[in-house]
N, C-alpha and C positions, 0 to 999 in steps of 0.2 A: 776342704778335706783333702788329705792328701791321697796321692793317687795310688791303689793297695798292689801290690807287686806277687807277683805268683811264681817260684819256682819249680823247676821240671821236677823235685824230689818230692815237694809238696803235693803236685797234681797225680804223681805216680804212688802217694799213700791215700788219695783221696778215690782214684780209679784201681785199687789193689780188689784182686779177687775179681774182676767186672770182664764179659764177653769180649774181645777187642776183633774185629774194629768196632769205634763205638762214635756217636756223634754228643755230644756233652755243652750242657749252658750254664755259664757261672751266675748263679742268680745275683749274686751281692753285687756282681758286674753289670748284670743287665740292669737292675735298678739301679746302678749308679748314673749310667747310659740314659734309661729314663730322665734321671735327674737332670740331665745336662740337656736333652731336648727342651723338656719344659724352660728352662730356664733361658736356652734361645731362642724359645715363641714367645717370649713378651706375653703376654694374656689373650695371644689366640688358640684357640681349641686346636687341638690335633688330632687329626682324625690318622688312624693305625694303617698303616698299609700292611695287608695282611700279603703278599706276597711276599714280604720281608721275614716274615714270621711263619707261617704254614703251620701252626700247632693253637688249637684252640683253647688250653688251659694256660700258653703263656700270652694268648690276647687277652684272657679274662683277668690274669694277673697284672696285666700293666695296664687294664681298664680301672682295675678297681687299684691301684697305686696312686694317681692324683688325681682330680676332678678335669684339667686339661684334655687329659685323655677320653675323646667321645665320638665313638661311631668307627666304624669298621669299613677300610677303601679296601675292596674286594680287587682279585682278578679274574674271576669268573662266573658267570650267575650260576651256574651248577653248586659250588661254590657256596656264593651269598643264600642259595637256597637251602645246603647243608649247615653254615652257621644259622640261619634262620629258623631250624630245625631244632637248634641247640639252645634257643632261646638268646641268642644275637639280636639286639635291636640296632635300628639306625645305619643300612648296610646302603654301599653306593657300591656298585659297580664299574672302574676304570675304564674298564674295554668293553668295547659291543660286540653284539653278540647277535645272531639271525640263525641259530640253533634250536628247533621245534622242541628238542628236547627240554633244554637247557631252560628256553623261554616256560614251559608246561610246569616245567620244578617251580620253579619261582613262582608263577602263579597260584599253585596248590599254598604256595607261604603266605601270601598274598592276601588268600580265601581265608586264612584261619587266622589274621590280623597283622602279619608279618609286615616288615617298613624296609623295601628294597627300592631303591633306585637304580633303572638301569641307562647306560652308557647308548648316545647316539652321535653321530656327527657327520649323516648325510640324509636326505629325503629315503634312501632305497633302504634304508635300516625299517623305514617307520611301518611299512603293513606286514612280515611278520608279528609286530607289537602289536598291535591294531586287532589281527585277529585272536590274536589268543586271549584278547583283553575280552574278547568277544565271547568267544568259546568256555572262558573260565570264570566270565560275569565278573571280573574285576577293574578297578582301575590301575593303570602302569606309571606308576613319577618315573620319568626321563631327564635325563641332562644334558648339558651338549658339552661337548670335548671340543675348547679352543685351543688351534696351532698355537703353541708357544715358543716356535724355531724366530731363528731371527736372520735375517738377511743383510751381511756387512760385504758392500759391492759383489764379488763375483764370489764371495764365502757365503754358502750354507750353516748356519751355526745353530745345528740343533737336531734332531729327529723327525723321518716322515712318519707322522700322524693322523692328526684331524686334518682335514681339508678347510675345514671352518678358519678364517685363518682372520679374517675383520669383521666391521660392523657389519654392510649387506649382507653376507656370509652368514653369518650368527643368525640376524633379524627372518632370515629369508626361512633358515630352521625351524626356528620360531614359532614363526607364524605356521608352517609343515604341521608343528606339534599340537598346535592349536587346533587347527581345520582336524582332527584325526582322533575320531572316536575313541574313549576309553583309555586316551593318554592324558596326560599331564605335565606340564614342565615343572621342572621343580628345582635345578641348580647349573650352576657352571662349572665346570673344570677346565684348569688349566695346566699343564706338569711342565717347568721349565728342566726338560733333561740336560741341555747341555751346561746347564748352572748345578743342578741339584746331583747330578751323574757324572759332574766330567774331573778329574785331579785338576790340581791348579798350582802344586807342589811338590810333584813327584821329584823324589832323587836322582841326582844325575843329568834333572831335564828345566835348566836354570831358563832358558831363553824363551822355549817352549811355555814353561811354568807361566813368564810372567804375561808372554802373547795371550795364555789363555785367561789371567785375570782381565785382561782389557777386554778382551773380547768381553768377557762376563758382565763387566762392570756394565760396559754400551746396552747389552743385552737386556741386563736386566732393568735399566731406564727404559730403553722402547718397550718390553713389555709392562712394564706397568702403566704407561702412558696406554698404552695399546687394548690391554683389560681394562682399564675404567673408561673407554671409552664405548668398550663392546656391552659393559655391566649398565651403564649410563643409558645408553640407547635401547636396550633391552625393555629396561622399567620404564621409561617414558615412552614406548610402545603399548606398556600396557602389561606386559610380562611378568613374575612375579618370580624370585630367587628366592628358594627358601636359603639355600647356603652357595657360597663361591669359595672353592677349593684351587687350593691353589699349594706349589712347593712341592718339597720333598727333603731328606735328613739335609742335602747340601747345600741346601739355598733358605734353610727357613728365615736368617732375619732378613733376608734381602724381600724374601716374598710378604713377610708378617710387617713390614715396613708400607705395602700396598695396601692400604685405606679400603679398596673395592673386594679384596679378600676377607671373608668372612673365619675362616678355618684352614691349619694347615693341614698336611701331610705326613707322614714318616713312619721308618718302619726298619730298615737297614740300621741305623744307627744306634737303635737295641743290641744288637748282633754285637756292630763293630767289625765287618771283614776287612780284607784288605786295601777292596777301592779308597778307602777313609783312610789309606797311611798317606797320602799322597793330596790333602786340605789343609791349606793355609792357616784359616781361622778355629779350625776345633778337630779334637783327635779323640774317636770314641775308646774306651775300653773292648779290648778284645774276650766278648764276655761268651762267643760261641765259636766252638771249636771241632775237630773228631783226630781221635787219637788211633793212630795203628800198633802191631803191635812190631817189633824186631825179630824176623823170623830167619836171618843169614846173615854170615861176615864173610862176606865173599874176598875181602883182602885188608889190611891194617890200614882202620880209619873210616871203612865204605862200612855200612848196614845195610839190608836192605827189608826195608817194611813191605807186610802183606796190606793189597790193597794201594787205593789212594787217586784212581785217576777220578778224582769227582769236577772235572773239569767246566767251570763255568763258561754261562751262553754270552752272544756278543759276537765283535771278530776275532777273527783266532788270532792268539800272542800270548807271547810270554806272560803276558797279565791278565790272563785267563787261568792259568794253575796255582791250586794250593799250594801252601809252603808250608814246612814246617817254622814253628816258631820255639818251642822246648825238646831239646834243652838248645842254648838260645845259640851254637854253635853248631848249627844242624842247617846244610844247606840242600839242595835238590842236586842234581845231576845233569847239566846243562844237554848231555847228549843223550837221556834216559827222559828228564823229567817226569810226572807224575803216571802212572802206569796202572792200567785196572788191576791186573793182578798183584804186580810186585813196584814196588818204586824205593830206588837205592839212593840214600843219602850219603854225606859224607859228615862226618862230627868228629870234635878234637876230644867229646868226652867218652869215655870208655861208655859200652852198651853191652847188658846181658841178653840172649834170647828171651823174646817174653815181654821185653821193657813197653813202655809206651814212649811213642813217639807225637808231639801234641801237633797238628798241623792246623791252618786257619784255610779257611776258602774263600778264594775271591773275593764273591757275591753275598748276599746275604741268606734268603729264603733257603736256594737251590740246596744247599747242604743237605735239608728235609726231605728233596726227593731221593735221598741214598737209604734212607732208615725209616725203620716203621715206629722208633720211639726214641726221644732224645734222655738223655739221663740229666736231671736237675742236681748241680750240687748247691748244694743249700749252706747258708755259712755257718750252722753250726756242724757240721761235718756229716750230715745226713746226706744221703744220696734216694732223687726220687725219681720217677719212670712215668712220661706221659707219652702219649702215642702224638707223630706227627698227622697230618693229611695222610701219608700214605698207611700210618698206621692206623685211619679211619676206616681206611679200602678206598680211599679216592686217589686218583690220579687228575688232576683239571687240566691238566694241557697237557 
């Protein structure tokens, strides 16, 4: 199928009449994006990172788009207790969490049939769980979050994470989880960031680029070597994995390739941000976006939009700020860059006050903490309004 092309004139009859600033998801895009995840998971289940996504009617539309898609990788139990609330099944939570509160919500889901798993990956996680498991007379499925960094000689190549990092490590968990009332193990996870997270084809950065496939390549052999040795020793311990999660958009066939993985990951690559201009092997459709509007022409050829510093988390750099991308002659302001209130471009094509200006961001999810609802455009030229997380009232982190 070929790949559908969107002009600035198009988006600006399709956004005519609408609030701006405005944060907007092209749906025929994002199912295309679907499309193309599935198709590089091979036939393992994908489980949604919803911090990718942050809006519960487009996880339930990309749950109910193909059967691959199953079960909800949370970032928060606050969170997994509110989709639980919503009638979410099958939620894991990523990150631990030792929040009385947070853990209490979850519980109350818990109590009235809900299916959460939550995130561990040290002994000191385990007796808040323990008591509330107590207090709320339920049982807690736990998982353990294995290091998936890699160490090439005096290179770090990866994120600090879990401490869990091998077998002993894992097993030692394990067994923690066991000895510890009203718990239960019930999966593994693994997140290779710097495979699923890192460019490996950025422009401009040739030598860099291809350092970083080697590293990746190395990377991604020891860990798979590395988890089926931890998943292996696990169960002949005695331990029982309902699921071993592993990936994420960047890494799926490298990860869907590891035998010891049960299901993958993903969640960005719906979206399509900017991290994904800068991969080798697959380029997502930029199916999420927010447009400002043109509120000054401060000199011949500069504009300058209200709004825009939605700056993404990470280290700071240039490839932390949105960019415009329509009309496709629209660049940032190297000494301005993106600006809470005003951010000045420059563009070779004429601009009225009013116009929209379409910009992409970074990251994926983040875009959702600026707006209380995204506006769906639907491909037959309907436009629809769902509220994100913050349009629930929540804020999780």
């Amino acid at each position: 199928m070929p790949r559908p092309l969107r002009s600035h004139a198009e988006y600006c009859e399709r956004l005519r009449g609408e609030h701006l600033p405005l944060a907007f998801v092209d749906l025929e895009l994002l199912l295309l994006n679907a499309d193309s995840l599935v198709a590089r998971a091979g036939s393992k289940p994908i489980r949604l990172a919803s911090k990718s996504i942050r809006c519960r009617e487009l996880l339930r539309r990309v749950l109910a788009h193909h059967p691959l898609f199953q079960g909800v990788l949370c970032f928060s139990a606050g969170e997994a207790a509110h989709l639980a609330a919503h009638d979410f099944r099958d939620l894991v939570v990523a990150y631990p969490t030792v929040d009385a509160h947070d853990i209490a919500a979850v519980c109350r889901q818990l109590a009235r049939g809900a299916q959460i798993c939550l995130m561990v990956d040290e002994p000191g996680q385990l007796p808040p769980l323990v008591a509330a498991a107590a207090e709320h007379q339920v049982e807690i499925a736990v998982a353990i979050d294995l290091d998936m960094s890699t160490r090439v000689g005096p290179i770090y190549f990866g994120v600090h994470r879990s401490p869990v990092h091998d077998v002993p490590a894992a097993i030692a968990l394990a067994d923690a989880i066991a000895r510890s009332p009203g718990l239960r193990l019930d999966g593994l996870m693994g997140y290779e960031a710097q495979i699923a997270g890192l460019q490996d084809h950025a422009p401009g950065q040739q030598l860099r680029s291809l350092a970083v496939r080697a590293l990746k390549l190395r990377s991604a052999r020891e860990l798979q070597a590395r988890r089926g040795a931890v998943v292996r020793a696990l169960r002949e311990r005695g331990h029982q994995l309902r699921f071993v999660n592993g990936g994420g958009t960047g890494s799926l066939e490298s990860t869907a390739a590891d035998e010891s993985v049960t299901e993958l990951a993903a969640g960005s690559g719906l979206y399509g941000p900017l991290l994904f201009d800068g991969y080798a092997t697959f380029a997502p459709l930029p199916a999420a976006g927010f447009a400002l509007p043109v509120v000054r022409r401060p000199a011949p050829g500069i504009y300058t939009c209200f709004g825009g510093g939605w700056i993404a988390s990470g280290a700071a750099g240039p490839d932390r700020l949105p960019r415009p991308y329509l009309p496709a002659s629209a660049r940032l302001l190297a000494t301005e860059g993106a600006g809470e209130v005003q951010t000045p471009i420059t563009c070779d094509e004429p601009l009225a006050l009013g116009d929209p200006v379409l910009f992409r961001h970074a990251k994926a999810g983040e875009l959702c903490e600026h707006v209380h609802e995204l506006v769906l455009l639907t491909p037959n030229g309907h436009r629809e309004r769902v509220p994100t997380y913050r349009g629930d009232g929540f804020a999780f982190v």
